[in-house]
N, C-alpha and C positions, 0 to 999 in steps of 0.2 A: 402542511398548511398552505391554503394557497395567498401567493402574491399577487392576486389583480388586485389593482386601485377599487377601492368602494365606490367610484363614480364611473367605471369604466364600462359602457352597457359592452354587451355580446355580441359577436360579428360572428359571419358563419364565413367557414374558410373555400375558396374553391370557387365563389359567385364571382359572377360576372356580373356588374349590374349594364342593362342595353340602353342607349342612349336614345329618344324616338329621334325619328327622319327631321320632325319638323322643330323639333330643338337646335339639332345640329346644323338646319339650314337659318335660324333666327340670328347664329352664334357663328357663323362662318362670315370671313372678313369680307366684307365689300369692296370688291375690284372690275372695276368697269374696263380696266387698259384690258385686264387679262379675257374680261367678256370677248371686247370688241378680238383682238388675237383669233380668240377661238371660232368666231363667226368669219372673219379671212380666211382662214385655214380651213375651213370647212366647204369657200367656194373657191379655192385656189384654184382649182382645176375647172372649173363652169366657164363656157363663152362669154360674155358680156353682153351675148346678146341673146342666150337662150334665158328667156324667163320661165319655159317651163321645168326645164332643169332646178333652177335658182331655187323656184318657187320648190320644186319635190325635196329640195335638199334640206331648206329652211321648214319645210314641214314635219320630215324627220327627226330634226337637228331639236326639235321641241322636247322629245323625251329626254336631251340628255342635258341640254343647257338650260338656265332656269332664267326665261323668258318674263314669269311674274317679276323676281325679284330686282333684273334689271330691264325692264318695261323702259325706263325713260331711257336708259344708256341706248337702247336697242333703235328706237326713234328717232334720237338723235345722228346717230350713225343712217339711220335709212333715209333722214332729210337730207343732213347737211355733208354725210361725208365721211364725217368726226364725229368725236366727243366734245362737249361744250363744259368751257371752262369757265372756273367763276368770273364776271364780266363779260361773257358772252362772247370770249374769243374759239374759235373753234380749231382743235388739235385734228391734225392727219396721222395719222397714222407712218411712221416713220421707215416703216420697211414697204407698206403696201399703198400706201397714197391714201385716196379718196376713197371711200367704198363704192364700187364701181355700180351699184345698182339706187344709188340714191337718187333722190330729185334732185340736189344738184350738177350732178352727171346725165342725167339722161334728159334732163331739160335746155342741155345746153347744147344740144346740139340746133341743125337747120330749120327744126319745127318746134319751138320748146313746147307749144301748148299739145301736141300727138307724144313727146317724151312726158308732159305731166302725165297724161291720160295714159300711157302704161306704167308707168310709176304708181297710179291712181290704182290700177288693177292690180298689183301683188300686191297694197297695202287690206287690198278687199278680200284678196285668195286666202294672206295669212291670218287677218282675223276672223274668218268664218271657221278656219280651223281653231283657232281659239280665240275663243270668245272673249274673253278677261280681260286681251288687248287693246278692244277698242275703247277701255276706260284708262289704259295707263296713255291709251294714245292722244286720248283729247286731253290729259293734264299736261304730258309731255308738248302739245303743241302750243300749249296760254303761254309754256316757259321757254319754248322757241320764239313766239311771238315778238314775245317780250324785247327782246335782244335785236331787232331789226335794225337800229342804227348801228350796231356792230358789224351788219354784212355789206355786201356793194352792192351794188343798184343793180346788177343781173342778178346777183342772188336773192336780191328781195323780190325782184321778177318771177322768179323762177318758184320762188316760195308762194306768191300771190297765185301765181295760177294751179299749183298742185293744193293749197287750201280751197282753190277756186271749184275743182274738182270732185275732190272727197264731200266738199259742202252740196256740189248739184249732185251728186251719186247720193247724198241724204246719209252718208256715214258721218258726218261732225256736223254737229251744229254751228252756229254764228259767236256764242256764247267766249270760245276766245280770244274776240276780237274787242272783247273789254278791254282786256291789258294796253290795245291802244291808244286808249285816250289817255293814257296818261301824259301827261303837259313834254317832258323830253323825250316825246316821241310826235308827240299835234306841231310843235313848235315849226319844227324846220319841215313841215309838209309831207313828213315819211310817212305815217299813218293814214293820210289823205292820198298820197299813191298809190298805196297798197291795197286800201280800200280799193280803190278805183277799179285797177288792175283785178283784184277778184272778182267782184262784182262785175265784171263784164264777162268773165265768163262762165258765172252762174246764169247769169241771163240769157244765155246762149241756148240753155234746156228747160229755163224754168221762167215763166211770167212773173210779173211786177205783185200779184196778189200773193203768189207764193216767198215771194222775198219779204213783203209784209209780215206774213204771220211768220215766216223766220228769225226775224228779227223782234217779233213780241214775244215770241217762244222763247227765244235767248238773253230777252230783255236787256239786248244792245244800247236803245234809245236813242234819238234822234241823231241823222247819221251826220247833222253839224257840228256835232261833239266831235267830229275826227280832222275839224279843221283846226289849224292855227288859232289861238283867242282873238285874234285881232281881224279876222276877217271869217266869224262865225253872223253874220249876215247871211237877209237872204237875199239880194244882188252878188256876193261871193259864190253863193252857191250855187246859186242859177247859171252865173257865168261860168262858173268851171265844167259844169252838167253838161251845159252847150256846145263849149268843146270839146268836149270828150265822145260829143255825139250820144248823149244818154238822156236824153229829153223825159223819160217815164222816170227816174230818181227824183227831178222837179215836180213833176205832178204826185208823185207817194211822199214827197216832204212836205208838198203844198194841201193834200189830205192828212198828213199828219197832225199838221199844226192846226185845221181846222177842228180837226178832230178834240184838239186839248185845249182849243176856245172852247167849243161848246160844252164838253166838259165839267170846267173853271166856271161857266156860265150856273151850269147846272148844281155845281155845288154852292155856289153866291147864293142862289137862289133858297138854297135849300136851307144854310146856315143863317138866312134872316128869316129865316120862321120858326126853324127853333131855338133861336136866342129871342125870337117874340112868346114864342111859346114857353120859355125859362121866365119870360118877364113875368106875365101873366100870372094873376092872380085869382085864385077861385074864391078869394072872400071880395072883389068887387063886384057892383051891381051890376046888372045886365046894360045899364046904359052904359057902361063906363068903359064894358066888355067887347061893346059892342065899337063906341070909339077905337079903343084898342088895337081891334080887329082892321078897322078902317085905317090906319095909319100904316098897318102892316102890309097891305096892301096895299097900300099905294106908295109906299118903298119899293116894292118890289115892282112893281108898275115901271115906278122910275126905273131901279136896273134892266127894265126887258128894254124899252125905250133907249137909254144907253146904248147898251147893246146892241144894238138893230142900228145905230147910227156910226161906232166905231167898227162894226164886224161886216157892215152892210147885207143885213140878213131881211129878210121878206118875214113878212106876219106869220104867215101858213109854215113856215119853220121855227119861228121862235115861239110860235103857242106852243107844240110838240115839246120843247126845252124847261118851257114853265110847267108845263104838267108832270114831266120830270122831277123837277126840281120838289114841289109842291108833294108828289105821292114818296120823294126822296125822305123828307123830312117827318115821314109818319112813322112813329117806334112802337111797330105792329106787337099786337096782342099776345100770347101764349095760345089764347085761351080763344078756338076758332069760330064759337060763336058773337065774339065783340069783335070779331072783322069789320063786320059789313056796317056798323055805325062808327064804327074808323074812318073807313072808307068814306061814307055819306057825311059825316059828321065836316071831315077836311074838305070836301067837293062844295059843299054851302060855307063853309068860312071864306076859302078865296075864289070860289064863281066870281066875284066883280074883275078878278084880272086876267081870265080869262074869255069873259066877257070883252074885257076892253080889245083884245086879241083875237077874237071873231068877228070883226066886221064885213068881212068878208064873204063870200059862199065857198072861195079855194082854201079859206084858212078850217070855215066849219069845218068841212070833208078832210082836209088832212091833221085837225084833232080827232074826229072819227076814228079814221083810219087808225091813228097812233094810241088811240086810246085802245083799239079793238087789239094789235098790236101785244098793247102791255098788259093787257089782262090774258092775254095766250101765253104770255111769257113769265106770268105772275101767276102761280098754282093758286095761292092762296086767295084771289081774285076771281081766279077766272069764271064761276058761277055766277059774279055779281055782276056781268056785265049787263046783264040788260037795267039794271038797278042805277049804273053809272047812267048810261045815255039817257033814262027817265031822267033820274038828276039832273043833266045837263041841259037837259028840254025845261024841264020846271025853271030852272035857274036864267034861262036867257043864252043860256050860251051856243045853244044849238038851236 
C-alpha cells in the first residue's frame, strides 16, 4: 500500500530546475562599494593620462560588469570621484582615493575647462558604445545636481563647466537644471552661479537662439527663477548679466518676457469674447444682439488701448495681437464645410476693433501681412484667404 499523503502532487527526481539570467540579476543584492572596487581594479594599471587605454578597458569591462544596473553608482564615480551618500556627501574610496578619471580630477587641474572637455569625450566614447547610458546619465546628473550645496565652490566649478560641455556637445539637455530652483539652493546664490558658469560655456559653441530653444525644449523657464526671491527683478538681473559680461541673457530675458506679455495679451483678448459669446443669447432680437456685440467690442477696444499704453506697443503690432486673439476664441467646426462662415461670420462681428486699429497705412500692411501669415499656418483656413481680405475691404478695415 502506498504511503504518500493524498495532497502530496508528484515530483520527478533527478531535475534540475534553471534559474533565467535575468531573474537572478533582478534578485542579486545591490552593492555599489563592490561595483565601484571592481571598476579601480580594473584600471589599476592604466596611466592617468592615457584616456585611450581607459576608454578600451571600460569598453570591455561592459560585458562583465553590469553597467545598466548600476548606471547611477557608475556616474557618480565618473563625476565626483565617489559614491554619493544620502545628503549628498561624497565617499572616496578608502584604498584608491578619487577615481582618477573623473571631472573632478581632471578639471582641476591649470586648465579646468581643456580637463572638462576631455572628461566631456569619454563620457561620449562610452555612451556610443552603449547606448542605454545616456539615459541612466541624465537621471544620475538631476541627482548630482541636486546636492550642489554639499560641494565647495571648485567642485561646483568644476561640475558647471563639464554640464557646460556635454550640454554644448548636444549630449544632455538643460532639463536638470530644474532641480535648481528649488528655494535651498536659489537662496544663498549657488544655483545662480552655476547657472552662470555653465552658460558661459555653452555660449562659447552655440548662439543665444540655440540656448533659446534649449531652454523651451527642456522647459526650464525663465532663467530668474535661479535667482534668490528677493532679488528676482529685472534691474538684478540685468546687473549681474553686466557683470559677468553676458549682455545677450538680457536681451533673451527681455524677449522672453515680451514674448509672455503678448501672450497674456492674446488670451485676454480671447477670453472676453468667449465669455460674451457664453453670455449670448440666440432667443434675443437682433437689436439686442446687436447691442451686445457692441459692448464687446468695445471691451476689448479698451484692453488693446491699455495695452498699448502699459506695454508701449505701436498700433501695427497690436492689431496683429487682436486678430489673434479674436480668430483664438473661434471653436472651429468638425464639419469642413461651416469653416468659412466661421470664419466670415467672426471677421463682421468684431471688424469695428479692428477697424479702430487700422488707422494707419503701416498698421493696414502689417494686418495683411499677419493675416496672410495665419492663414499659411492655419490648414484649415488657408483656401479662405482671399475670402478674409474681401471681408476686410468690405468691412472698412483694409
Amino acid at each position: 500500500m502506498s504511503t504518500r499523503a493524498p495532497n502530496e502532487k508528484p515530483t520527478l527526481s533527478g531535475v534540475r530546475i534553471r534559474t533565467r539570467k535575468r531573474d537572478a540579476k533582478a534578485k542579486a543584492k545591490y552593492e555599489p562599494e563592490v561595483f565601484r572596487d571592481s571598476i579601480f581594479q580594473l584600471i589599476e594599471d592604466v596611466d592617468p593620462t592615457d584616456y585611450t587605454k581607459f576608454s578600451s578597458v571600460l569598453d570591455t569591462a561592459g560585458n562583465t560588469l553590469d553597467y545598466r544596473r548600476y548606471g547611477d553608482s557608475f556616474f557618480e564615480l565618473f563625476v565626483t570621484g565617489g559614491l554619493i551618500a544620502p545628503g549628498g556627501i561624497i565617499n572616496d574610496d578608502e584604498e584608491y582615493g578619487k577615481f582618477p578619471f573623473s571631472l573632478f580630477v581632471l578639471a582641476a587641474g591649470d586648465d579646468p575647462l581643456a580637463g572638462a572637455q576631455r572628461w566631456g569625450g569619454l563620457i561620449l566614447k562610452l555612451t556610443r558604445r552603449y547606448k542605454y547610458l545616456e539615459r541612466a546619465f541624465a537621471e544620475s546628473s538631476a541627482h548630482i545636481l541636486k546636492n550642489i550645496h554639499r560641494y565647495t565652490e571648485a567642485e561646483n566649478k568644476m561640475l558647471a563647466l563639464g554640464v557646460g560641455v556635454l550640454v554644448s556637445e548636444g549630449f544632455l539637455t538643460l532639463e536638470p537644471l530644474k532641480g535648481l530652483q528649488d528655494d535651498h539652493l536659489t537662496k544663498d546664490g549657488l544655483a545662480l552661479r552655476f547657472l552662470t558658469d555653465m552658460l558661459r560655456v555653452y555660449l562659447k559653441e552655440n548662439n543665444i537662439n540655440q540656448l533659446h530653444k534649449a531652454l523651451v525644449k527642456a522647459k526650464v523657464g525663465d532663467l530668474i527663477e535661479f535667482f534668490p526671491t528677493n532679488k528676482r527683478d529685472e534691474d538684478c538681473f540685468a546687473r549681474h548679466f553686466e557683470a559677468e559680461d553676458m549682455p545677450v541673457l538680457i536681451e533673451l530675458h527681455a524677449a522672453t518676457l515680451a514674448a509672455a506679455q503678448r501672450n497674456a495679451f492674446v488670451d485676454d483678448i480671447s477670453s472676453i469674447l468667449r465669455q460674451a459669446r457664453e453670455e449670448e443669447s440666440d432667443d434675443d432680437e437682433e437689436e439686442d444682439r446687436d447691442e451686445f456685440i457692441q459692448a464687446t467690442n468695445l471691451q476689448v477696444a479698451k484692453a488693446a488701448k491699455a495695452a498699448m499704453r502699459t506695454h508701449k506697443w505701436e498700433q501695427h503690432k497690436t492689431v496683429s495681437l487682436v486678430w489673434d486673439g479674436i480668430m483664438n476664441a473661434v471653436t472651429w467646426s468638425f464639419k469642413a464645410e461651416q469653416i468659412e462662415a466661421q470664419l466670415l461670420r467672426q471677421i463682421q462681428r468684431h471688424s469695428p476693433v479692428l477697424e479702430l486699429l487700422t488707422t494707419e497705412p503701416k498698421s493696414e500692411i502689417a494686418l495683411l501681412k499677419h493675416v496672410q501669415l495665419y492663414a499659411h499656418n492655419e490648414p484649415r483656413v488657408t483656401k479662405y484667404f482671399g475670402r478674409i481680405v474681401l471681408e476686410l475691404y468690405n468691412t472698412d478695415v483694409l
